[in-house]
C-alpha positions, 0 to 999 in steps of 0.5 A, spaced: 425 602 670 418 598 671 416 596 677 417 588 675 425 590 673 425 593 680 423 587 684 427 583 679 434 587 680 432 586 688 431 579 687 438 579 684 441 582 689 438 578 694 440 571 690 448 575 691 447 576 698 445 569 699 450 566 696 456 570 699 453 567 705 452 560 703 460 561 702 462 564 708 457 559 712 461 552 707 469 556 709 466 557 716 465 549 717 471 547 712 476 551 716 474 548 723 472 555 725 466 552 731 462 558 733 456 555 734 452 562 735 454 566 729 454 559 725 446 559 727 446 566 726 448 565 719 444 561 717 438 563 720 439 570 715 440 565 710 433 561 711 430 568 711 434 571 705 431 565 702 424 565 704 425 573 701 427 570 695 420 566 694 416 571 696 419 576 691 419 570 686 411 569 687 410 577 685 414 577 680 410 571 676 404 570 679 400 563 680 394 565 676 389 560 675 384 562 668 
């Protein structure tokens, strides 16, 4: 595999893992289940998950200026 598919394929598998999240933090709020702690938790890995997902978007399709 070349080294953009790779990144690609890790992008994909940080996209999955940040809807699987996305889910459990919306059943978390919608079942009344208040754990204030692991919800902030939650929602924390989510945000870095997200800014991982730019940074592997950035390399993968670089802003370059000709």
């Amino acid at each position: 595999m070349e080294h953009i598919e790779v990144l690609r394929v890790e992008m994909e598998v940080l996209k999955r893992e940040h809807r699987d999240l996305d889910e459990a933090i919306h059943a978390m709020q919608t079942q009344g289940h208040l754990d204030a702690l692991r919800l902030q938790r939650l929602k924390k890995h989510k945000l870095a998950l997200k800014d991982q997902i730019a940074a592997l978007y950035d390399r993968i399709n670089p802003d370059i200026i000709a």
